[in-house]
Kinemage of the C-alpha trace (Angstrom):
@kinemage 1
@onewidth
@group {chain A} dominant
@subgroup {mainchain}
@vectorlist {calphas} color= white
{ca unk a 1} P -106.974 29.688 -47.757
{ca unk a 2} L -103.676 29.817 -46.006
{ca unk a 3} L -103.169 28.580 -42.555
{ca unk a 4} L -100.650 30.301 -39.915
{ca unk a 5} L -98.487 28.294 -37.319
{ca unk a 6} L -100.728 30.067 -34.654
{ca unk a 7} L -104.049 28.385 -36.022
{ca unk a 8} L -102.766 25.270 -36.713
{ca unk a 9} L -101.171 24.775 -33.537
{ca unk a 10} L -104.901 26.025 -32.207
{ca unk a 11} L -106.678 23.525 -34.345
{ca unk a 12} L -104.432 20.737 -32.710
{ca unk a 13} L -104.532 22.001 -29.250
{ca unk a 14} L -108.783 21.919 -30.092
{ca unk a 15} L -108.783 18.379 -31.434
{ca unk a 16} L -106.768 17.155 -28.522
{ca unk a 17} L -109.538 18.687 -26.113
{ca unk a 18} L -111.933 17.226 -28.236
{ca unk a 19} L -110.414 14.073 -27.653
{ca unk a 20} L -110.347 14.292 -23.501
{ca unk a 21} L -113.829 16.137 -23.836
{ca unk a 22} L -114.866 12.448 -25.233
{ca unk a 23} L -113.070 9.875 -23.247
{ca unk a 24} L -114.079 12.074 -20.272
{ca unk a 25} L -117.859 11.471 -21.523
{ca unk a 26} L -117.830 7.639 -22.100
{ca unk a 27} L -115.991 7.416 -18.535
{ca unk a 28} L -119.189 9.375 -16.940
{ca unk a 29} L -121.695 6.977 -19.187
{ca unk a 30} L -119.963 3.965 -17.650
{ca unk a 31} L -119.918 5.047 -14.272
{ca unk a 32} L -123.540 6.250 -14.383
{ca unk a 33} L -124.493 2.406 -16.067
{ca unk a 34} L -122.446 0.420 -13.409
{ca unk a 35} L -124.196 2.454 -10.896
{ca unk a 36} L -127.781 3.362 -11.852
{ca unk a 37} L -128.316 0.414 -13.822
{ca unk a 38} L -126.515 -2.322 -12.771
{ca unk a 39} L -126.509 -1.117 -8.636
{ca unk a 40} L -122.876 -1.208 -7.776
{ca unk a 41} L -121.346 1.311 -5.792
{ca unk a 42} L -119.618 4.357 -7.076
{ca unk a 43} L -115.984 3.335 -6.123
{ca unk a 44} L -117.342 -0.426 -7.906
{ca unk a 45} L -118.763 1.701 -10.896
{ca unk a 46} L -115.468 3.839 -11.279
{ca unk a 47} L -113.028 1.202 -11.059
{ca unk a 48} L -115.047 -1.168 -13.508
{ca unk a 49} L -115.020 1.592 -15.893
{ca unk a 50} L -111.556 2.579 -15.872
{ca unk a 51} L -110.219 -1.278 -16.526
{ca unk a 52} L -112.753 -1.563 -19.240
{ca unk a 53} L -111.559 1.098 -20.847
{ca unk a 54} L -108.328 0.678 -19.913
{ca unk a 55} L -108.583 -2.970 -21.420
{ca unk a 56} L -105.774 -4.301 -19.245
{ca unk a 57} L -107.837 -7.591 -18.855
{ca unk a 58} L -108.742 -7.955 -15.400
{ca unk a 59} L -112.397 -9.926 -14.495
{ca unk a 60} L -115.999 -8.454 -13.698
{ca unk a 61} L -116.127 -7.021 -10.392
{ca unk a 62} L -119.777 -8.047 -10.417
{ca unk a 63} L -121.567 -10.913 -12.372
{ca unk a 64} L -123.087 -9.583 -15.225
{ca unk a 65} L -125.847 -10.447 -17.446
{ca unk a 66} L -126.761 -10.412 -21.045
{ca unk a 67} L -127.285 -6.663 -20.982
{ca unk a 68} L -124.103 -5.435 -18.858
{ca unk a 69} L -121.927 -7.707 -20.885
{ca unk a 70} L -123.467 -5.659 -24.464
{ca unk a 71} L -123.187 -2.307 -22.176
{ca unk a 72} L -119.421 -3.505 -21.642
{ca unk a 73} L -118.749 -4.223 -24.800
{ca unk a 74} L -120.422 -0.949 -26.452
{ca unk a 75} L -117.989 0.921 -23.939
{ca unk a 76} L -114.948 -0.675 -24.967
{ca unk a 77} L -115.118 0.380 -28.691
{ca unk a 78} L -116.011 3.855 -27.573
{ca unk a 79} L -113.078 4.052 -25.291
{ca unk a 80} L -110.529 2.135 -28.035
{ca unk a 81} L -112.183 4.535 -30.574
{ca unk a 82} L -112.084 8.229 -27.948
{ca unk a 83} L -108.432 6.798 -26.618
{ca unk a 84} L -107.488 6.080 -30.840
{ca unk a 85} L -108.354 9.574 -31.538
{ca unk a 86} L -105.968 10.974 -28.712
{ca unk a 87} L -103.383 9.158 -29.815
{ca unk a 88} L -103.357 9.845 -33.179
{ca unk a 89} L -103.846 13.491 -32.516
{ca unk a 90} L -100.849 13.301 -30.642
{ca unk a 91} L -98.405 11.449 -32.290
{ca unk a 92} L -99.206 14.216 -35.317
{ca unk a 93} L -98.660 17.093 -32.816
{ca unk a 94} L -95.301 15.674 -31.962
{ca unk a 95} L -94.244 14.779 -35.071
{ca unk a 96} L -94.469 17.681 -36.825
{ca unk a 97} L -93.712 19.708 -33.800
{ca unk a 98} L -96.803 21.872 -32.635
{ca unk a 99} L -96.001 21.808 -29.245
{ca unk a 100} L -92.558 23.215 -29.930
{ca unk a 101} L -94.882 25.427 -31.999
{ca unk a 102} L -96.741 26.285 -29.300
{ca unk a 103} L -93.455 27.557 -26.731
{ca unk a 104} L -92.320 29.737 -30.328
{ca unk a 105} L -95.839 31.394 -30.512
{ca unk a 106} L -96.124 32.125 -26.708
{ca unk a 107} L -92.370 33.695 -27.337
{ca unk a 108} L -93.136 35.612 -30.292
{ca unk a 109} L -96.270 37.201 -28.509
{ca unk a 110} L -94.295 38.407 -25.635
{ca unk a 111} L -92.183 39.970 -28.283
{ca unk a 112} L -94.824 41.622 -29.795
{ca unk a 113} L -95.869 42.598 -26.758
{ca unk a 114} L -93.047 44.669 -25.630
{ca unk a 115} L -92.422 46.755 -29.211
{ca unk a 116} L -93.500 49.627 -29.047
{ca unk a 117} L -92.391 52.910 -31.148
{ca unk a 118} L -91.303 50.637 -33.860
{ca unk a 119} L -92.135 50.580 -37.865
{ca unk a 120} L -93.548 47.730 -39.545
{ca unk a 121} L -93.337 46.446 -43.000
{ca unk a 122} L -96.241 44.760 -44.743
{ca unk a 123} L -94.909 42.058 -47.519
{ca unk a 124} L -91.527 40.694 -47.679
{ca unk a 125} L -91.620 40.597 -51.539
{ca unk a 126} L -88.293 42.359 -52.647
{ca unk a 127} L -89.207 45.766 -51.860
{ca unk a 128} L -90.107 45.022 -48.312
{ca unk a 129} L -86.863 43.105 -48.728
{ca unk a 130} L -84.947 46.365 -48.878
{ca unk a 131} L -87.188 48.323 -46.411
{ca unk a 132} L -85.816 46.094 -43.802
{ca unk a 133} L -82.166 45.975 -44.914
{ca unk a 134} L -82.542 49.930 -44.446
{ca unk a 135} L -84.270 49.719 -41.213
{ca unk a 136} L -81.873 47.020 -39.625
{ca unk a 137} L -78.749 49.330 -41.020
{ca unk a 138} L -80.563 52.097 -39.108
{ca unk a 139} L -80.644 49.991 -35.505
{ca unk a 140} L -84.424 50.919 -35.564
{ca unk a 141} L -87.150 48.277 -34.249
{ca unk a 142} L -89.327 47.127 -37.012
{ca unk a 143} L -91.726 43.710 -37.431
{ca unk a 144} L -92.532 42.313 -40.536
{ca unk a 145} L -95.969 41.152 -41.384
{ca unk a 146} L -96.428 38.635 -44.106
{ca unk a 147} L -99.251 35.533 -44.942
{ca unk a 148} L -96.628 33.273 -47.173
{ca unk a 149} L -94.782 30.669 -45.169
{ca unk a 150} L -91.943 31.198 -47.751
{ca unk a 151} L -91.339 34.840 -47.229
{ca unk a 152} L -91.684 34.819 -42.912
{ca unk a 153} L -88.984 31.720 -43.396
{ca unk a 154} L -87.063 34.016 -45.497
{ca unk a 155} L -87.064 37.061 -42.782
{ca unk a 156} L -86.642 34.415 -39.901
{ca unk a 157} L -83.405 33.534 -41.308
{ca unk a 158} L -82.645 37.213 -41.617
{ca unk a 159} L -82.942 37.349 -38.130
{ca unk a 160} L -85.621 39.871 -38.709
{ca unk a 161} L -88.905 39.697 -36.211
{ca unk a 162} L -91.889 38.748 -38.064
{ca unk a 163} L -95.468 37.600 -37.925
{ca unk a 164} L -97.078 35.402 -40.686
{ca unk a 165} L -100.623 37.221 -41.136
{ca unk a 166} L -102.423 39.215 -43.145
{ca unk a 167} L -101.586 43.241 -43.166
{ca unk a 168} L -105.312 43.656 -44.426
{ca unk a 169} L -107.158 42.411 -41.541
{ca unk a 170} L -107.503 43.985 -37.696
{ca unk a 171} L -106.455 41.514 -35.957
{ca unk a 172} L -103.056 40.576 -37.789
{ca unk a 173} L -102.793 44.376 -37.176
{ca unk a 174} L -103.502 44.399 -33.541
{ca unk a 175} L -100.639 41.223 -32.931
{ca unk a 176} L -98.119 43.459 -34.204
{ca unk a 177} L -98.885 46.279 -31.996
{ca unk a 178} L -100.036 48.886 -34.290
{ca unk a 179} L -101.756 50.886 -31.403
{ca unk a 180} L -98.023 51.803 -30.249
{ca unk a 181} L -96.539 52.027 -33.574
{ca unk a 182} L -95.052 55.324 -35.195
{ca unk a 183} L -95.165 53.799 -38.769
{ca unk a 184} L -96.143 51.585 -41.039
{ca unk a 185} L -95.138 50.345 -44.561
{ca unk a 186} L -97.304 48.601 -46.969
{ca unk a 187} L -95.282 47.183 -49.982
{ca unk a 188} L -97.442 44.551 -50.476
{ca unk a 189} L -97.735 43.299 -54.167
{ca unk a 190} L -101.180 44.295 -54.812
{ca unk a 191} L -102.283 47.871 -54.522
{ca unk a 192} L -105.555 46.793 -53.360
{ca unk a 193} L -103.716 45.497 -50.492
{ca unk a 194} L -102.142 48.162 -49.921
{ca unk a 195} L -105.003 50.432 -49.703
{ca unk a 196} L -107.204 47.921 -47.763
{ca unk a 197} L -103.725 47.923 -45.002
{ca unk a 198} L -103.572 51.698 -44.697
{ca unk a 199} L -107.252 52.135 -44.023
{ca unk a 200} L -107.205 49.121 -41.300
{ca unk a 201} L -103.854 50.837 -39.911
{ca unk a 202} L -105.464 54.677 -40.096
{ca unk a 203} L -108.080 53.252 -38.310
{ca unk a 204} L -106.516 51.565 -35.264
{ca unk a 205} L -103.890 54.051 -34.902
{ca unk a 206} L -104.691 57.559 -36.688
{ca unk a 207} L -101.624 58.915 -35.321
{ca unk a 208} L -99.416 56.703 -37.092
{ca unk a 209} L -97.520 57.760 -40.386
{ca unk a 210} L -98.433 55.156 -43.268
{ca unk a 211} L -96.240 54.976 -46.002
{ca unk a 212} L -97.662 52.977 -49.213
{ca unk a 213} L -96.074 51.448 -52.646
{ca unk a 214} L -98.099 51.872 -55.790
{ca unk a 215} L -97.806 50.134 -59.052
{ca unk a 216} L -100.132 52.821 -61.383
{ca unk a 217} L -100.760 56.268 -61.022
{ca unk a 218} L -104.452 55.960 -60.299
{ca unk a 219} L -103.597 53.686 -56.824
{ca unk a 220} L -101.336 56.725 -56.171
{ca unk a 221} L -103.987 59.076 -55.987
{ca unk a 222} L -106.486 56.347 -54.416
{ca unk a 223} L -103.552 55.508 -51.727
{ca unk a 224} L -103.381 59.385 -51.076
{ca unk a 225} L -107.248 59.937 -50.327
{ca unk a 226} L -107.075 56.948 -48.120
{ca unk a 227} L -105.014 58.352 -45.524
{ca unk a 228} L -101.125 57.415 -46.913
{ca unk a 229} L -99.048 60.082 -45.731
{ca unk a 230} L -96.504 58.980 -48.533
{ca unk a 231} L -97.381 56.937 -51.528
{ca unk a 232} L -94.009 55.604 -53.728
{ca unk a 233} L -94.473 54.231 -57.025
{ca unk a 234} L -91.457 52.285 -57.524
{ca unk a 235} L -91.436 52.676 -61.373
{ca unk a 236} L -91.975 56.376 -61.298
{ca unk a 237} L -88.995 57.047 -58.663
{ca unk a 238} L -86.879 54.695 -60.512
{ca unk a 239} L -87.249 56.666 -63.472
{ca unk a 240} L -86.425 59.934 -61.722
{ca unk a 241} L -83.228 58.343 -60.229
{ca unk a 242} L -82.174 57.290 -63.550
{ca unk a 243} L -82.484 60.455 -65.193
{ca unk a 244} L -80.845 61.593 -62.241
{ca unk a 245} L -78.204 59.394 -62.600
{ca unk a 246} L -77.486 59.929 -66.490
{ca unk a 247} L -77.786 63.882 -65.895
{ca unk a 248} L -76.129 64.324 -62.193
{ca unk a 249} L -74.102 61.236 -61.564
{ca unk a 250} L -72.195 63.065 -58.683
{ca unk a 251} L -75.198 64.786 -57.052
{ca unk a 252} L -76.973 61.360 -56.928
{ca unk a 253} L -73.788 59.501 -55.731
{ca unk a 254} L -73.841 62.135 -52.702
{ca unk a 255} L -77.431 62.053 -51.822
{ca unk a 256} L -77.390 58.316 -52.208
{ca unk a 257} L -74.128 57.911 -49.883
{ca unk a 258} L -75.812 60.085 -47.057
{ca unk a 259} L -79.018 58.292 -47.229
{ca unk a 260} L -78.801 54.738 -47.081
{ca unk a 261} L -75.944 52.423 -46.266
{ca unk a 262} L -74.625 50.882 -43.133
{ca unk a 263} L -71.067 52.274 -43.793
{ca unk a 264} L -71.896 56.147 -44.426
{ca unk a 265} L -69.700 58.946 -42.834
{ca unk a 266} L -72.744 61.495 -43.094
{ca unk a 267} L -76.131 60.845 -42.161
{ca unk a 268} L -79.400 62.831 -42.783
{ca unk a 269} L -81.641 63.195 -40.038
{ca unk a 270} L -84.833 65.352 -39.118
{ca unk a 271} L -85.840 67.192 -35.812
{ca unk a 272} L -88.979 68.515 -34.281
{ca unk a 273} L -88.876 71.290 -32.282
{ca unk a 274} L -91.015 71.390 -29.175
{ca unk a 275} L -91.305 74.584 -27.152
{ca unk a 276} L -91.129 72.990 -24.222
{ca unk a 277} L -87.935 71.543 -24.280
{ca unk a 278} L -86.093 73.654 -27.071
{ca unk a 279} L -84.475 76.544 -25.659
{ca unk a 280} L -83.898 77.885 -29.214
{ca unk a 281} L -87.359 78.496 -30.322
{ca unk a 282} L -88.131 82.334 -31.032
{ca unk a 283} L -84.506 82.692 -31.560
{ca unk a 284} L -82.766 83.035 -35.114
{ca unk a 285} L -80.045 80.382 -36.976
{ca unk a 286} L -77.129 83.036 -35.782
{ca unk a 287} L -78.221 83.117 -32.755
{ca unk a 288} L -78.511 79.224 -32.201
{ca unk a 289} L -75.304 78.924 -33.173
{ca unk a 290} L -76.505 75.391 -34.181
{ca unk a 291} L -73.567 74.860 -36.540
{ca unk a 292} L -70.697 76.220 -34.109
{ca unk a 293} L -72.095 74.286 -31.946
{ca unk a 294} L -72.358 70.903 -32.748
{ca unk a 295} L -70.383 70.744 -36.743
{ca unk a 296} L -74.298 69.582 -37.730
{ca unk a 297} L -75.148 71.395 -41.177
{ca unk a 298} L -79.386 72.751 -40.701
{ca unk a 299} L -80.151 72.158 -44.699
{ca unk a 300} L -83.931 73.215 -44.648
{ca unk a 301} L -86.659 73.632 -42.546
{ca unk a 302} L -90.526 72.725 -42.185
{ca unk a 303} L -93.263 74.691 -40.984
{ca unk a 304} L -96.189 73.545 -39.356
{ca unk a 305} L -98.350 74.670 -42.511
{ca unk a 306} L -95.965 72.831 -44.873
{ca unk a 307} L -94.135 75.437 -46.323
{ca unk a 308} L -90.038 74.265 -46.516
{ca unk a 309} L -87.581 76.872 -46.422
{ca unk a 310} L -84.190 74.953 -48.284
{ca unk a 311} L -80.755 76.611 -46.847
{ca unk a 312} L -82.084 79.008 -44.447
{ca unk a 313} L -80.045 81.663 -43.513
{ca unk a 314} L -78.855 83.447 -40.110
{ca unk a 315} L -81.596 85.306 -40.120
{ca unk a 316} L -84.509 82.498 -40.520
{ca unk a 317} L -86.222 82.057 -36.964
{ca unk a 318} L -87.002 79.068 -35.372
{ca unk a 319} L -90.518 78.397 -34.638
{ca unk a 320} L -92.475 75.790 -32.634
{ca unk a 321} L -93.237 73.002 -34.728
{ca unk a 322} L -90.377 73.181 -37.225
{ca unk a 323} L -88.909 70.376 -38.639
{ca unk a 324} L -85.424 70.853 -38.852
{ca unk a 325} L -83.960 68.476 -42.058
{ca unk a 326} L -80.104 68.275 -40.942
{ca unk a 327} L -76.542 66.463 -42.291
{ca unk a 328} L -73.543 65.722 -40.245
{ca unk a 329} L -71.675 62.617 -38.650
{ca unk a 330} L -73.438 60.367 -35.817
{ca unk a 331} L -71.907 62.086 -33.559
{ca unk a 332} L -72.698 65.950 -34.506
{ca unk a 333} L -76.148 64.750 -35.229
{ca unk a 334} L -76.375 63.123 -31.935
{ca unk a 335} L -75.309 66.328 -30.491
{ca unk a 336} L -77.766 68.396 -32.346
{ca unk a 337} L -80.465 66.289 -30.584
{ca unk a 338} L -78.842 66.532 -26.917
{ca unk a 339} L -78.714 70.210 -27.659
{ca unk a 340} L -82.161 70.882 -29.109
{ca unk a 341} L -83.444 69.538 -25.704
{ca unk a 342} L -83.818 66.029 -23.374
{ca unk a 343} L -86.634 64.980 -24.974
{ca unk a 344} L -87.348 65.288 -28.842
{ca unk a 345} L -90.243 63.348 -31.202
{ca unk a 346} L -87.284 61.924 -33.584
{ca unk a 347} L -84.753 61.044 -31.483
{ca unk a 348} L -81.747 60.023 -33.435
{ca unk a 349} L -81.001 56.296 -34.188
{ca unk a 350} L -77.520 55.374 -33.888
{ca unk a 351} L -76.534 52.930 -36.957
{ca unk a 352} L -75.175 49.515 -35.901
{ca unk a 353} L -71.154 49.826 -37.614
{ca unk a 354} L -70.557 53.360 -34.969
């Protein structure tokens, strides 16, 4: 059983309250002796208590007898013993740096605190490795989620934000802000994982979009009933794309050179059209005037029930709901989504090199 920065500085922080907790008690047990017992007076009682404990050496306040002096002695090995403790729970804490710990934690949940419409990738194996490169060359906010030290070390020097947890429980869920998430990724190694993360995700957030990665066919389908809007078996589109490759080298070049990369010339984007805000819905392509427009290319289009129309024509009509799947620059994309209205549900992320 792994432990995360967060719990060990918590175990710490609760053995050094343990500690005071302790000393506090044998200080009340002296005071309560030197006063009940023995019949000094409370300031007497407090001050004999605190220089016993405090061993600095100074004579009885009082004359005591056989019983004080075995009370006094009894007190001193509790307080060497409570004071001991404290110190050694200490020295460890600043040694190996929990209260520097502590000031990184408090940071990082303020960060997580403030995302919000961002993605987040479960596992930083070398999938989610990739995922992120893609994200970060997209300028879009994303948090990775991971329980080895060796992988959140890994993103850290990345300079990507991340959370040592794990994906498959609630509450590692609920630090990364799921509840205002718009996505999230599980590439985790195991499909088990992966299922166990999009069911926990599904069911803090059902509006978010869960993408999945499956090693066998049968987790495909199993990812699928559980609520993945997208399951990716990496062995399955690998083999595609190398058909691909050996059959349509160009083709795949293209599609590959619009869709990832930090130093593309044409981007893909998509666009949903919402009737209050589009003034084009009802109308047709030609009348749009879309392309004229803004240089931005309209390649296909979703309806609401699914259906895709690929290269519409002048004629298709845009209705509420559509997805419009679109290629251009940055900047006739960017246009496209000034024009289709001020406020759209994918709003177009500017890449980092424009």
């Amino acid at each position: 059983m792994y432990s995360t920065p967060e719990q060990k500085y918590q175990r710490i922080q609760q053995e050094l309250m343990a500690g005071a907790y302790a000393l506090g008690g044998v200080s009340l047990i002296g005071t309560l002796w030197y006063r009940l017992v023995e019949g000094w007076s409370w300031a007497d009682a407090a001050y004999m208590t605190v220089i016993t404990l405090a061993t600095v050496g100074f004579g009885e306040i009082h004359p005591l007898g056989d019983r004080g002096r075995l009370f006094t002695i009894a007190l001193i090995l509790m307080g060497v013993v409570s004071i001991g403790y404290i110190v050694n729970r200490f020295t460890e804490a600043v040694i190996q740096g929990y209260f520097q710990e502590g000031i990184r934690l408090r940071q990082q949940r303020r960060l997580m605190e403030s995302l919000s419409e961002h993605y987040i990738i479960c596992g930083f194996s070398r999938t989610g490795r990739q995922i992120a490169k893609e994200f970060w060359a997209e300028g879009v906010p994303f948090v990775v989620i991971d329980s080895e030290v060796e992988s959140v070390q890994r993103a850290q020097i990345a300079g990507y934000t991340v959370f040592q947890g794990d994906a498959t429980l609630d509450d590692s869920l609920l630090k990364v802000g799921i509840e205002r998430a718009i996505c999230i990724v599980a590439a985790l190694p195991s499909d088990a994982e992966n299922l166990y993360t999009v069911l926990s995700a599904k069911t803090l957030n059902p509006e978010i979009r869960a993408i999945a990665r499956a090693s066998t066919e049968e987790a495909l389908q199993k990812l699928q009933r559980g609520g993945a809007d997208a399951v990716i078996s990496p062995y399955i589109t690998g083999g595609k794309r190398m058909a691909a490759a050996a059959l349509r080298p160009q083709v795949l070049d293209f599609v590959d050179g619009i869709l990832t990369g930090a130093d593309r010339q044409m981007y893909m984007e998509e666009f949903l059209l919402d009737p209050a805000y589009c003034p084009f819905v009802g109308q047709s392509l030609q009348k749009a005037k879309l392309r004229s427009q803004t240089g931005a290319l309209v390649l296909a289009i979703r309806r609401t029930d699914g259906n895709l129309i690929g290269g519409p024509t002048g004629d298709t009509v845009l209705m509420p709901g559509d997805t419009l799947i679109c290629m251009g620059t940055a900047e006739q994309l960017r246009s496209l989504n000034q024009l289709l209205g001020p406020i759209n549900s994918k709003q177009l992320r500017r890449p980092k090199n424009i």
